[in-house]
Backbone as CSV, one residue per row, in Angstrom:
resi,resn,N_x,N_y,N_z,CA_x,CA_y,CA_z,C_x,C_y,C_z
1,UNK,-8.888,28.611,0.388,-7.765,27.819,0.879,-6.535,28.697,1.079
2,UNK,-5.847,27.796,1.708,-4.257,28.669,2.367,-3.342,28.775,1.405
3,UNK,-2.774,29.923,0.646,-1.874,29.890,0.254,-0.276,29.142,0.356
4,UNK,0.251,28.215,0.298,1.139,27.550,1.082,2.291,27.537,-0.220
5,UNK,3.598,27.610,1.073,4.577,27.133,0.195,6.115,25.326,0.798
6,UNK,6.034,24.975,0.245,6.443,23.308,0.307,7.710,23.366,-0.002
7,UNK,8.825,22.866,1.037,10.136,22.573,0.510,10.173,21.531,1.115
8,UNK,10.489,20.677,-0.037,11.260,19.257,0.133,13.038,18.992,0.753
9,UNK,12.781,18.523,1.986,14.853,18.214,2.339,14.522,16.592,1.805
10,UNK,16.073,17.027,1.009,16.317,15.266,0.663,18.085,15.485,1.096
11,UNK,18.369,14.312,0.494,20.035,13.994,0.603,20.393,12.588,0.982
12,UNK,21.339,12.609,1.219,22.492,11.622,1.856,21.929,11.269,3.359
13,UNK,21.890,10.126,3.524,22.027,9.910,4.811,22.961,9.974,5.905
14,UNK,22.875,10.871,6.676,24.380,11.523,7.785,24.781,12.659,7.026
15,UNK,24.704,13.418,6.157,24.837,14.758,5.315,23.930,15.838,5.993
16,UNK,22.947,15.493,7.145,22.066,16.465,7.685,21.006,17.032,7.623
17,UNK,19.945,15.824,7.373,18.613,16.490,6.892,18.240,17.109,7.971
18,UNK,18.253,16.371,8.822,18.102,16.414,10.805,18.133,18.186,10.689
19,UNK,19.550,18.921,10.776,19.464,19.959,10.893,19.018,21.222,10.253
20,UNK,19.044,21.036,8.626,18.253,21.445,7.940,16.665,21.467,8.837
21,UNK,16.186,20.645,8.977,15.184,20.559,9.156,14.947,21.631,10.388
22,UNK,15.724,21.685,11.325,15.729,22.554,12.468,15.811,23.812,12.267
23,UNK,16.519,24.285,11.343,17.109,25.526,11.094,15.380,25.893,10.377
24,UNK,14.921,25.226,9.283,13.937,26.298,9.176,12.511,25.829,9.940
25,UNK,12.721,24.760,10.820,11.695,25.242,12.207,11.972,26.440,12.654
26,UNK,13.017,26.379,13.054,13.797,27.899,13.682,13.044,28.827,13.202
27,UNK,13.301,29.116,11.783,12.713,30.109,10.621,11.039,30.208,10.545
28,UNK,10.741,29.334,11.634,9.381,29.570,11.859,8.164,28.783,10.633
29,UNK,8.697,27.810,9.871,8.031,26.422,9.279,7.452,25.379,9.754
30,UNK,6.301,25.006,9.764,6.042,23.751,10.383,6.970,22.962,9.685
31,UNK,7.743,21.977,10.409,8.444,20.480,9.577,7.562,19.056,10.129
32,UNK,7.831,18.776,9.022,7.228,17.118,9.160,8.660,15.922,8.609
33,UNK,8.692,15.041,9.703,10.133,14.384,9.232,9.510,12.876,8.731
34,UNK,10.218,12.335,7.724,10.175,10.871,7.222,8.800,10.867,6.858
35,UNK,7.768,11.688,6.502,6.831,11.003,5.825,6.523,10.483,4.268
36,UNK,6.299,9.514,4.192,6.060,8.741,3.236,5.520,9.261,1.629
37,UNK,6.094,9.322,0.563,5.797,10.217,-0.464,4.355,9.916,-0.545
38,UNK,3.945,8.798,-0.418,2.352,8.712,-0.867,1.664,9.343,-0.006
39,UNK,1.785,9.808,1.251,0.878,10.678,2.346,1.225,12.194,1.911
40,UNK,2.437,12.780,1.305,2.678,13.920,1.331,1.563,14.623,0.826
41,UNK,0.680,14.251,-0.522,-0.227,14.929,-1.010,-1.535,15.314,-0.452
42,UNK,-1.684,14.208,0.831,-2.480,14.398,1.443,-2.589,15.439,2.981
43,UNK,-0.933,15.445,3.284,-0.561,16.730,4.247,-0.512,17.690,4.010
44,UNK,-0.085,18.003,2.612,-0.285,19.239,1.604,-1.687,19.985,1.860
45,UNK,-2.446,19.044,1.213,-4.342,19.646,1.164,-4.776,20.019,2.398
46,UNK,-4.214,18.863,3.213,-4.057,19.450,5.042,-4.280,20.883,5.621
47,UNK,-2.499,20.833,5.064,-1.867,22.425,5.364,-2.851,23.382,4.621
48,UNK,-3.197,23.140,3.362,-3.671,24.057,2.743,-5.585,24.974,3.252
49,UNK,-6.058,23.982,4.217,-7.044,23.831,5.308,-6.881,24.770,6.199
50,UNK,-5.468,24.290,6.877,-5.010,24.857,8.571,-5.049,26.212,8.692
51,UNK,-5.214,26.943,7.820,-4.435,28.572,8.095,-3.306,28.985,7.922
52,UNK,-2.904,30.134,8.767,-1.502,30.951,8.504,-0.432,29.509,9.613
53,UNK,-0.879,29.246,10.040,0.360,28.368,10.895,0.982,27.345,10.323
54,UNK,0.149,27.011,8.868,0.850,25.620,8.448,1.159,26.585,6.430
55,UNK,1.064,27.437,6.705,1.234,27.929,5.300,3.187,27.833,4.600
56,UNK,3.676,27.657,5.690,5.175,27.241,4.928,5.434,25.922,5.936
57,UNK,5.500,24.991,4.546,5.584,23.234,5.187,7.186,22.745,4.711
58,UNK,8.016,22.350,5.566,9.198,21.882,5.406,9.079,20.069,5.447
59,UNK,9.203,19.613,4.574,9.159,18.308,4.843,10.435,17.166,4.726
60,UNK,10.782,16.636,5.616,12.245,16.014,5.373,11.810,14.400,5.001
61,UNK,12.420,14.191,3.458,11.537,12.889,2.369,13.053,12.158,2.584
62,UNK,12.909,10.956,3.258,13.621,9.829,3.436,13.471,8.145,2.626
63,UNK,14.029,7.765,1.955,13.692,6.512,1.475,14.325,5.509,1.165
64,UNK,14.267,4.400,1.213,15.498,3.418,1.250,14.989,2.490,-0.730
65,UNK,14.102,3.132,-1.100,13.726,2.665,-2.590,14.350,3.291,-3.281
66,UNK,14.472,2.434,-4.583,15.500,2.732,-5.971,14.384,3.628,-6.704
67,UNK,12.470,3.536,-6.502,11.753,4.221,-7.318,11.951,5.490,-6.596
68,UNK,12.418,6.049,-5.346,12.269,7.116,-4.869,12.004,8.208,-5.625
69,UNK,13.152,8.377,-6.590,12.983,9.316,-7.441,12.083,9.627,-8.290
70,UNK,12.075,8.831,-8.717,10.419,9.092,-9.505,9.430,9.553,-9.444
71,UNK,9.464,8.776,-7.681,8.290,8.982,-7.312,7.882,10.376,-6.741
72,UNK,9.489,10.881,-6.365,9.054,12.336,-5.588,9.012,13.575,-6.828
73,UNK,9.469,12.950,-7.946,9.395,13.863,-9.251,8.300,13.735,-9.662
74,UNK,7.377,12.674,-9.467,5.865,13.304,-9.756,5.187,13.664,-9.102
75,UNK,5.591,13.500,-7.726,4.244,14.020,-7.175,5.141,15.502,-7.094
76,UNK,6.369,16.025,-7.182,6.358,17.837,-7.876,5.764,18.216,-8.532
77,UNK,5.417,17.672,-9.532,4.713,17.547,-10.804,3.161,17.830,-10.730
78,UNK,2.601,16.767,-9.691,1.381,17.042,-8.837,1.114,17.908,-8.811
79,UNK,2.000,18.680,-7.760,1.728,19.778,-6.230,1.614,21.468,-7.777
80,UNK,2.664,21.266,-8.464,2.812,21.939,-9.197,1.533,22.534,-10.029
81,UNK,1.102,21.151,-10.709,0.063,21.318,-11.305,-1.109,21.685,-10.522
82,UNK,-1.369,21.885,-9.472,-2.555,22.137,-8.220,-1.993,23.427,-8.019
83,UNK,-1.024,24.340,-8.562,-0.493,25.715,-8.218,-0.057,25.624,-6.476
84,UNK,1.094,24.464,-6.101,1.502,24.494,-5.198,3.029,24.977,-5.315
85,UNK,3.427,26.438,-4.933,4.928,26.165,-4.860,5.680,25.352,-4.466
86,UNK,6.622,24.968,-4.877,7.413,23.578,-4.338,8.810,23.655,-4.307
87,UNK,9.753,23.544,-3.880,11.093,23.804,-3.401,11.726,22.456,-2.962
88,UNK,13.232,22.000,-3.557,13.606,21.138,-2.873,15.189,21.493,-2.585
89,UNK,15.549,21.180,-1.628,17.012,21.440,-1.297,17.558,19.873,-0.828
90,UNK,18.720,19.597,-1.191,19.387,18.046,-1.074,20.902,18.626,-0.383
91,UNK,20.912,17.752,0.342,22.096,17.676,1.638,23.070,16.638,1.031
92,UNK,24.193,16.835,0.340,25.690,16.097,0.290,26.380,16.288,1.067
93,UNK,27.367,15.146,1.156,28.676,15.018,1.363,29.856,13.645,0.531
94,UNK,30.558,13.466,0.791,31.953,12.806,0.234,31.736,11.337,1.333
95,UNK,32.095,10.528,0.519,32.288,9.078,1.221,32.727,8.750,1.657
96,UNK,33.443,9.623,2.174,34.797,9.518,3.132,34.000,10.402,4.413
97,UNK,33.397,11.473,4.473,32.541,11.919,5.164,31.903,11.040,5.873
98,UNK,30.700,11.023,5.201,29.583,9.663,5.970,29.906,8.668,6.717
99,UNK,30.876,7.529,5.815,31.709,6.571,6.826,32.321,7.307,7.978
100,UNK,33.052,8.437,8.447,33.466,9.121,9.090,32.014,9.496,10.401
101,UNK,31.061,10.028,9.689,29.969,10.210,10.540,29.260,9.373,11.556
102,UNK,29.129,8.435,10.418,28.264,7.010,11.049,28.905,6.334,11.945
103,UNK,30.599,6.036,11.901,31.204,5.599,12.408,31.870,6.031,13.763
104,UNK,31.255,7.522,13.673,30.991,8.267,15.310,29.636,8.142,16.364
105,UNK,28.846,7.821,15.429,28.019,7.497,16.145,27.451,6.483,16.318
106,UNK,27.799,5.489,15.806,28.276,4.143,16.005,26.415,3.783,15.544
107,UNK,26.254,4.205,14.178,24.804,3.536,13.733,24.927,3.255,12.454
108,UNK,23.843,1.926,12.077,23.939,1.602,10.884,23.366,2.452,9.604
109,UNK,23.896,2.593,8.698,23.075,2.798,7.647,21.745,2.458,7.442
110,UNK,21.029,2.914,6.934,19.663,2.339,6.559,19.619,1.445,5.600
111,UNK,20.751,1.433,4.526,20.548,0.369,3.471,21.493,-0.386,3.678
112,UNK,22.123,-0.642,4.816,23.426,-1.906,4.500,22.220,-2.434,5.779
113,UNK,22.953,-3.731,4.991,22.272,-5.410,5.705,23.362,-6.312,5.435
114,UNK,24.009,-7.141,4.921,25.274,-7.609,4.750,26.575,-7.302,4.256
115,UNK,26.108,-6.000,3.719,27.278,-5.423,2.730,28.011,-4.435,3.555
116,UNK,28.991,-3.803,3.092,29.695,-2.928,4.254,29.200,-1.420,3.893
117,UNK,29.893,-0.825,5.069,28.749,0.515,4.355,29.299,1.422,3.444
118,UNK,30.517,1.192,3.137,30.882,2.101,2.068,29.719,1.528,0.831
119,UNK,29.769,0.557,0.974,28.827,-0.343,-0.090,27.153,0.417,-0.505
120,UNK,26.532,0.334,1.303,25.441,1.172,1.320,25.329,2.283,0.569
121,UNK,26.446,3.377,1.336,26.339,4.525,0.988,26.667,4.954,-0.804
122,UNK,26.819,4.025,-1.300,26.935,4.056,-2.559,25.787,3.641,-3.406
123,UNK,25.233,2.744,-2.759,23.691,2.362,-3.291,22.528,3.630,-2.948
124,UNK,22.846,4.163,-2.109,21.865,4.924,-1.704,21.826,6.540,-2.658
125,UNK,23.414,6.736,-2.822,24.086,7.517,-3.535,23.457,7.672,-5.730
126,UNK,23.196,6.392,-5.570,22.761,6.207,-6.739,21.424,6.154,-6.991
127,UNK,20.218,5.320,-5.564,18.772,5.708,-5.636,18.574,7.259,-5.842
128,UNK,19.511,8.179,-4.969,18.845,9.532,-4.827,19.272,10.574,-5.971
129,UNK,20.238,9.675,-7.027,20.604,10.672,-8.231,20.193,11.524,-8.857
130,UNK,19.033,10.756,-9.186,17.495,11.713,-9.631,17.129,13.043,-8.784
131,UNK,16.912,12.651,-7.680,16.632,13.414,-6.535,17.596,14.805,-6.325
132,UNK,18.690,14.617,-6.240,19.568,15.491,-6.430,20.020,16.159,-7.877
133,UNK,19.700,16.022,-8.687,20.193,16.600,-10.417,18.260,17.328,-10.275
134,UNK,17.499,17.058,-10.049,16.098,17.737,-9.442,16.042,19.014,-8.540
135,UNK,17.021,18.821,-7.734,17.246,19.817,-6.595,16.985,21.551,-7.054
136,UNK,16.532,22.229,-6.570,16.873,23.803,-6.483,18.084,24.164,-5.899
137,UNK,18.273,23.402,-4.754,19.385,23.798,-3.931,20.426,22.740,-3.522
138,UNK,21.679,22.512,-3.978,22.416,21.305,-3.154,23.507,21.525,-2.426
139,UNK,23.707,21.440,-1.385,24.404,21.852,-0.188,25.580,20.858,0.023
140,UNK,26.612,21.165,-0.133,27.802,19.709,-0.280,28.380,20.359,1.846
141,UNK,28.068,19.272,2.523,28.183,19.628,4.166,29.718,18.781,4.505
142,UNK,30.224,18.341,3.661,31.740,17.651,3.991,32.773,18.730,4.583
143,UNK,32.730,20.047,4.325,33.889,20.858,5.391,33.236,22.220,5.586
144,UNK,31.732,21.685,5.521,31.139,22.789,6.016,30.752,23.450,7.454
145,UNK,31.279,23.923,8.319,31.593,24.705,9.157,29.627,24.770,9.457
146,UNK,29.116,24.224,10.720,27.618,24.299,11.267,27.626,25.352,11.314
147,UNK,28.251,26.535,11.475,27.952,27.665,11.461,27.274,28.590,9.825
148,UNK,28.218,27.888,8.965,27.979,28.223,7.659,26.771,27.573,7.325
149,UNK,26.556,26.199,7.251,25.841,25.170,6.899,24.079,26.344,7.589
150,UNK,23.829,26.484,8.519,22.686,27.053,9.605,22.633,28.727,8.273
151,UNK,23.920,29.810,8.347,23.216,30.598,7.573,22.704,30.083,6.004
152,UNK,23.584,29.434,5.196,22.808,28.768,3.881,21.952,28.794,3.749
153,UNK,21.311,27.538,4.914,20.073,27.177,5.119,18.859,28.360,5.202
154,UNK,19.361,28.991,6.559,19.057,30.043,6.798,18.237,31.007,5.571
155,UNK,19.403,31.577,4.815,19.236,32.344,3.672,17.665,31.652,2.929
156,UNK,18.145,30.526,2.705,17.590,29.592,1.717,16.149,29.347,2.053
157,UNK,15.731,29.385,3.195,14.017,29.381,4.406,13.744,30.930,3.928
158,UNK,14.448,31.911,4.123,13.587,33.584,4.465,13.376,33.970,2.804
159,UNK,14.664,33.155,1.554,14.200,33.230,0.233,13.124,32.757,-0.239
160,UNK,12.661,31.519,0.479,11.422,30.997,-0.137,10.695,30.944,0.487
161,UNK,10.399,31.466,1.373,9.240,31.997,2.023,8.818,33.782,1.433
162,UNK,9.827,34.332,0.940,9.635,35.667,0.296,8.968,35.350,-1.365
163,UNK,9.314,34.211,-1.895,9.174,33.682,-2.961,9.770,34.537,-3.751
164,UNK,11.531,34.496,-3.616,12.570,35.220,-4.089,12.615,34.487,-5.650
165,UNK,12.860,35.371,-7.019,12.918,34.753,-8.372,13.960,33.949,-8.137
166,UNK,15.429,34.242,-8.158,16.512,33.792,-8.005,17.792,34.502,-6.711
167,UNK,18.210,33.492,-6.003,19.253,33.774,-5.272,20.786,33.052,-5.781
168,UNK,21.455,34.475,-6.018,22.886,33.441,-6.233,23.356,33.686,-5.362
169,UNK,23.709,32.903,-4.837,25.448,32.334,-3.735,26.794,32.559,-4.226
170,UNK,27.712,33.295,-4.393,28.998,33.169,-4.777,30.090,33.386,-3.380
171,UNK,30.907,32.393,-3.394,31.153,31.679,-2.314,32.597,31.464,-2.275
172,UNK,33.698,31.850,-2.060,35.117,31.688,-1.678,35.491,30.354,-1.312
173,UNK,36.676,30.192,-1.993,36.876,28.804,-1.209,38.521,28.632,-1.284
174,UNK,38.775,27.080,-0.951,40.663,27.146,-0.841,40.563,25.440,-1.518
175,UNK,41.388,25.767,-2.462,41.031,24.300,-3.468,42.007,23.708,-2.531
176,UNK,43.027,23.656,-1.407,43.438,22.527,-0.603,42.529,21.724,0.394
177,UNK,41.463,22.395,0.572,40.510,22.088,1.387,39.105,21.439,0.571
178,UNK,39.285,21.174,-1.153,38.496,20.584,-1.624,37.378,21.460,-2.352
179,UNK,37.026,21.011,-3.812,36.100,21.634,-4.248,34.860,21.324,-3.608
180,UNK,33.942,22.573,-3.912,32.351,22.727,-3.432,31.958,22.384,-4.040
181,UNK,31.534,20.718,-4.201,29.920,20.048,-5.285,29.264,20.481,-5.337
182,UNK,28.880,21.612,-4.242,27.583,22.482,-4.264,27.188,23.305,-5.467
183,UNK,28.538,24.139,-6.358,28.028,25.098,-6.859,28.124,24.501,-8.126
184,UNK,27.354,25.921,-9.042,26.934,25.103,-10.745,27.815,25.894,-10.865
185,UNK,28.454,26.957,-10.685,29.585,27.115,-11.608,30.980,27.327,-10.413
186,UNK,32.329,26.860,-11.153,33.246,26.956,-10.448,34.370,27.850,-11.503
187,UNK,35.241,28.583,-10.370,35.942,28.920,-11.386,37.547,29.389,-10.403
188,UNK,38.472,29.171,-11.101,40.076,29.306,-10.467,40.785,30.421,-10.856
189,UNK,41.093,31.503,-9.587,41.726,32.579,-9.453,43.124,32.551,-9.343
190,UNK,43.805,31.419,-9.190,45.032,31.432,-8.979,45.792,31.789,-9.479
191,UNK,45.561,32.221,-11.107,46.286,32.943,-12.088,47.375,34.213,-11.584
192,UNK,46.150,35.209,-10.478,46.753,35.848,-9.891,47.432,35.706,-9.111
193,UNK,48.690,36.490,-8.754,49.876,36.767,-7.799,48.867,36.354,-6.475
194,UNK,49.558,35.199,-5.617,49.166,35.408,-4.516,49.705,36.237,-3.525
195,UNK,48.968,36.748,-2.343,49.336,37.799,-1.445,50.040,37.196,-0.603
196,UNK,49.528,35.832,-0.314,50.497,35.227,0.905,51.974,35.282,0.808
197,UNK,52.291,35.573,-0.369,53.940,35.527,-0.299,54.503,37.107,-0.155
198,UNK,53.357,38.119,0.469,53.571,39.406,0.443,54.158,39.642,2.235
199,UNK,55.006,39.786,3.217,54.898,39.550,4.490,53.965,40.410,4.701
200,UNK,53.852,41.624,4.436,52.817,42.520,5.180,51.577,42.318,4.814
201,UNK,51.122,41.448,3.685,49.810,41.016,3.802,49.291,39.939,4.049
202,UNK,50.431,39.099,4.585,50.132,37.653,4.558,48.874,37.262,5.706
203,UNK,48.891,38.279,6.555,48.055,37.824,7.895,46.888,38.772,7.851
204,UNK,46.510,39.243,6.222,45.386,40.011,6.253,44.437,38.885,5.515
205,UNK,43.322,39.256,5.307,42.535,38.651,4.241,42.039,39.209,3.132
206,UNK,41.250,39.018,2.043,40.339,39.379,1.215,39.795,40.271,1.033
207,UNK,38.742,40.904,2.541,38.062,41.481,2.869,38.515,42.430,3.452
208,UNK,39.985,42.502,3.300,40.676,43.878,4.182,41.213,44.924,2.895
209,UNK,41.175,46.231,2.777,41.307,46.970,1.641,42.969,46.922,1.143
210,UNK,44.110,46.426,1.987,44.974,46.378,1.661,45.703,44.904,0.089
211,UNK,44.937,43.701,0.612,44.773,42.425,0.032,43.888,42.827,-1.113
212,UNK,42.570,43.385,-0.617,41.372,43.770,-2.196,42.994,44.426,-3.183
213,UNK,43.328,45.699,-2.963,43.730,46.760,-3.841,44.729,45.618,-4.228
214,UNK,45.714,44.857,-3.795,46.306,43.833,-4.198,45.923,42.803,-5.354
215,UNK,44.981,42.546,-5.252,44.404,41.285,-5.479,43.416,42.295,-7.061
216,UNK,43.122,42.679,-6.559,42.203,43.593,-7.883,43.257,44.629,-9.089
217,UNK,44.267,44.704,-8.667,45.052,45.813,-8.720,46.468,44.726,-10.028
218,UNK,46.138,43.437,-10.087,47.281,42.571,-10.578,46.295,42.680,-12.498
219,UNK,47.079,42.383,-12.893,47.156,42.352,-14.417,45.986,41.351,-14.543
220,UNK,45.073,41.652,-15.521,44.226,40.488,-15.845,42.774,40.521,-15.164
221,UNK,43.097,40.933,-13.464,41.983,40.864,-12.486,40.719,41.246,-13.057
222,UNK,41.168,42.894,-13.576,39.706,43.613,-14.049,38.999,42.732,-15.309
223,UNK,39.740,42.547,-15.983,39.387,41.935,-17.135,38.461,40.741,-16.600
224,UNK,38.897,39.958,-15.812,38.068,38.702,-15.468,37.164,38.836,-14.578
225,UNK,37.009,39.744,-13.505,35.636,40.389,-13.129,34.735,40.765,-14.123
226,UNK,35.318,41.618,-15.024,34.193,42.027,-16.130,33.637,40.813,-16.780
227,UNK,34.255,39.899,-17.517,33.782,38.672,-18.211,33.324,37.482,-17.549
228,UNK,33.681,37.853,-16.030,32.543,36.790,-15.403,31.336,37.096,-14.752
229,UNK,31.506,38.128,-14.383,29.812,38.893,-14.518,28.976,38.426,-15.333
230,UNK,29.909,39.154,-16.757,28.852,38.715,-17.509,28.325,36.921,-17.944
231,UNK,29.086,36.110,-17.579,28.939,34.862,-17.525,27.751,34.665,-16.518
232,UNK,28.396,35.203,-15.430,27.029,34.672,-14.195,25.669,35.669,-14.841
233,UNK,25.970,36.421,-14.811,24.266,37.056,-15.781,23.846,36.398,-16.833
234,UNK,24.444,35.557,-17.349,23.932,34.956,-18.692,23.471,33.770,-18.365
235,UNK,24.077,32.891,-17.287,23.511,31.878,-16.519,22.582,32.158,-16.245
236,UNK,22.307,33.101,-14.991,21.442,33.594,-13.690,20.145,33.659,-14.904
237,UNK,20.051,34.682,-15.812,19.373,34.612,-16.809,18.543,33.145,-17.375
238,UNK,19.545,32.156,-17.935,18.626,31.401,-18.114,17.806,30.434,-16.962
239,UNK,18.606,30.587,-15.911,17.916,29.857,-14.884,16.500,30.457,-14.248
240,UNK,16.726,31.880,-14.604,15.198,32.386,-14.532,14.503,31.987,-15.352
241,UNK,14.710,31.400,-16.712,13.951,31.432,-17.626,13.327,29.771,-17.464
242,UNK,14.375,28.994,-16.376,13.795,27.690,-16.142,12.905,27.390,-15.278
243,UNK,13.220,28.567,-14.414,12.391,28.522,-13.078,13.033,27.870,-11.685
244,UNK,14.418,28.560,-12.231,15.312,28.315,-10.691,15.232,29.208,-10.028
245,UNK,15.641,28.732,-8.768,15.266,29.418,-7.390,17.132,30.086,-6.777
246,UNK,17.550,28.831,-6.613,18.925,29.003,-6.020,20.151,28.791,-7.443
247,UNK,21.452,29.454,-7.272,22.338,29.192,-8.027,23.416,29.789,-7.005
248,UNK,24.707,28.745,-7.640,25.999,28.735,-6.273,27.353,29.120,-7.331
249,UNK,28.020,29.490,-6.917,29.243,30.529,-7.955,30.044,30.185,-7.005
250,UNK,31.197,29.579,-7.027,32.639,28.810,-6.676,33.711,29.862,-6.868
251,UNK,34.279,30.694,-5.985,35.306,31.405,-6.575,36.394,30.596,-5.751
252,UNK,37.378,29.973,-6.452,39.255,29.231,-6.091,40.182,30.020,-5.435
253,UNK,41.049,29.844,-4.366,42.562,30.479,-5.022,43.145,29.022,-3.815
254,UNK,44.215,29.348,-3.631,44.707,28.061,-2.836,44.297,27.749,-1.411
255,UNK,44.265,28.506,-0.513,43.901,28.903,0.523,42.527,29.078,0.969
256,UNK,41.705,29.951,0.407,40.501,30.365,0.587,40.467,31.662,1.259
257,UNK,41.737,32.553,1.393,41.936,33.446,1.996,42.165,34.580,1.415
258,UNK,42.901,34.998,0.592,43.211,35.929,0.245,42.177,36.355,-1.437
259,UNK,42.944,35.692,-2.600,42.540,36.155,-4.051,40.943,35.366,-4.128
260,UNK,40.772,34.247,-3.623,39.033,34.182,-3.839,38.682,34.776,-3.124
261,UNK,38.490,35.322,-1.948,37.626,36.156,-1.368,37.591,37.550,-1.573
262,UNK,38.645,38.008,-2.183,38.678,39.484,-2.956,37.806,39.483,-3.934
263,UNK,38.012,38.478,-4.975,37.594,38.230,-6.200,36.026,38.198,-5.944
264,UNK,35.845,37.163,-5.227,34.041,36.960,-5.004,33.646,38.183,-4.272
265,UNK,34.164,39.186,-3.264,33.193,40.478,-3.159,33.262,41.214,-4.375
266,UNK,34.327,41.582,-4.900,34.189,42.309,-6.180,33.046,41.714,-7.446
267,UNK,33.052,40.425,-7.371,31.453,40.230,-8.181,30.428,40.686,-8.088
268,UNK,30.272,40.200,-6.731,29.058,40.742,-5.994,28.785,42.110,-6.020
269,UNK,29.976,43.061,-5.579,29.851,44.498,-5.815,29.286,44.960,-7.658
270,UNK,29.874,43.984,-8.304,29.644,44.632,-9.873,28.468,44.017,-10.062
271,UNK,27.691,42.612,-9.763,26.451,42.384,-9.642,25.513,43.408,-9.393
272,UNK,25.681,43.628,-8.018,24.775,44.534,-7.833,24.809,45.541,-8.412
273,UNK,25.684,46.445,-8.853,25.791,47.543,-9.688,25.426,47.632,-10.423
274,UNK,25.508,46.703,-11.466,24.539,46.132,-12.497,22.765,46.154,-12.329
275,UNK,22.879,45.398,-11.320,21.138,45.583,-11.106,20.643,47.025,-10.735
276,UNK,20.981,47.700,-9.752,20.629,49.007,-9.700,21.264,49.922,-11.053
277,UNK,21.559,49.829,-12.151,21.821,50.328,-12.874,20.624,50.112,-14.372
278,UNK,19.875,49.159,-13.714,18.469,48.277,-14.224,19.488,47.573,-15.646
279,UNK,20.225,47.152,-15.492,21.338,46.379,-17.110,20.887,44.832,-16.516
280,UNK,20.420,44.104,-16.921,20.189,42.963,-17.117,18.752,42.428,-15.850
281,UNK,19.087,40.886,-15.799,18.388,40.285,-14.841,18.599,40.821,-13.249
282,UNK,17.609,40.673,-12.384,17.765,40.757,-10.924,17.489,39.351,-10.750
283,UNK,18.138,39.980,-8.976,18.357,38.606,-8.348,18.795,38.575,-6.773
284,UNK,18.633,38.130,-5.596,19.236,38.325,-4.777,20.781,38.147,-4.558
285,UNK,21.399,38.852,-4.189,23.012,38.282,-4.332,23.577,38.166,-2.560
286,UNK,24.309,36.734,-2.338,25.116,36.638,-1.395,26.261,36.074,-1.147
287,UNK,26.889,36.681,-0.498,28.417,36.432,-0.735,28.644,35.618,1.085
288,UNK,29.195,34.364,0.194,29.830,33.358,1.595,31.592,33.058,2.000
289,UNK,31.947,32.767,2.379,33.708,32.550,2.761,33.888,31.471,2.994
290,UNK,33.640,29.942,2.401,33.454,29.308,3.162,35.061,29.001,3.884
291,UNK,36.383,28.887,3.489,37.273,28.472,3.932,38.121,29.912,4.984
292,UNK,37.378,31.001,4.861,38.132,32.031,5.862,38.152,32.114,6.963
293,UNK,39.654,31.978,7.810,39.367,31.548,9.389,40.353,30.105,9.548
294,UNK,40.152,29.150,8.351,41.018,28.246,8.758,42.624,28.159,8.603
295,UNK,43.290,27.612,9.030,44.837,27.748,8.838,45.094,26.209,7.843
């Protein structure tokens, strides 16, 4: 039989399974959309038949039931126990989002019938709880930029198809523009001097050596690179030891421009240093921006 590997898209309805799903067609996955948890086990054994063409199966699991969860947590459980790799990634967003979505494209929810849909989307929010606290991967798509949203994904298809141990994400952001639900750990740089009030660096970023030496160069900085390293290694660590796949690292400053995006390459740089230095766990490491670019 075919060696195969299985990722489950779940989420929110209007959060984007749709494109998920495209992106790792793209990536060269067969996808199968909306099929029914009780057939999945039987498309599985399928695939596992077909050859090299069906050996990485993307399946996008839709359901308007309160047992959903359950039900897709055992049959992981299943696939697992049959030595099937299994992967699930879940698509969020904010309720203010969705209503926003739906209400562009002028379609109903799947679970409202008399109730309004903030109503829905809150019921549905609560069937898939399970589903999502389950996840390997959860993707919060409320000010996520399709461009960003496609590499994630992206990343997230060529990792598990490599059958990568662990990938962390550490990811820039601008707390005016809203925290990332996405990541398991978050953490706030603002302590440091911001640059924006510097004129000659105000119109640089993060990623430019004038803002880094700034931004790295303030009282405290080194110190908290060093001790959050070692935080994310001590995590990253046990999540290997659980048998996680993905982990997401939140770096703050107000903006998303200047002190988190300094801060989060300099992790990454001492991450890796670390690993080629063979001192702790490996892991893939990638560094995202999500708020750089906006005004």
């Amino acid at each position: 039989m075919t060696e195969i590997t299985v990722v489950f898209i779940a989420g929110m309805s209007g959060a984007g399974r749709s494109a998920a799903a495209d992106v790792f067609e793209d990536e060269g996955w067969y996808v199968a959309d909306n099929v029914p948890v009780t057939l999945i086990g039987k498309l599985v054994e399928l695939a596992r038949t077909g050859g090299d063409e069906t050996s990485r199966l993307a399946m996008v699991v839709r359901s308007a039931d309160q047992n959903f969860s359950a039900e897709l947590a055992a049959l992981r459980a299943d696939l697992d126990a049959a030595g099937i790799s299994v992967w699930q990634v879940f698509l969020d967003a904010s309720d203010e989002t969705l209503v926003r979505r739906f209400e562009q494209v002028r379609r109903r929810h799947p679970l409202q019938t008399d109730d309004t849909l903030i109503e829905a989307i809150g019921r549905e929010r609560d069937y898939l709880a399970g589903v999502k606290e389950e996840s390997d991967l959860v993707i919060d798509t409320s000010s996520l930029p399709v461009t960003k949203l496609r590499e994630t994904l992206t990343n997230a298809a060529q990792d598990t198809a490599q059958q990568a141990s662990l990938s962390v994400s550490i990811q820039s952001f601008g707390f005016k523009y809203g925290l990332p639900i996405d990541s398991d750990l978050v953490t706030d740089v603002r302590f440091l001097p911001n640059p924006y009030w510097i004129p000659e660096l105000r119109d640089h970023d993060g990623t430019e050596a004038p803002v880094r030496d700034y931004v790295l160069g303030r009282e405290g900085a080194d110190e908290f690179a060093r001790l959050y390293v070692d935080i994310i290694r001590l995590v990253a660590d046990g999540y290997l030891r659980e048998g996680k796949r993905y982990m997401s690292v939140g770096i703050g400053c107000t903006g998303g421009k200047h002190r988190s995006v300094a801060m989060a390459e300099e992790l990454a740089r001492r991450l890796a240093q670390a690993q080629e230095d063979g001192d702790g766990p490996t892991f893939e490491i990638r560094v995202m921006h999500r708020d750089l670019g906006r005004e």
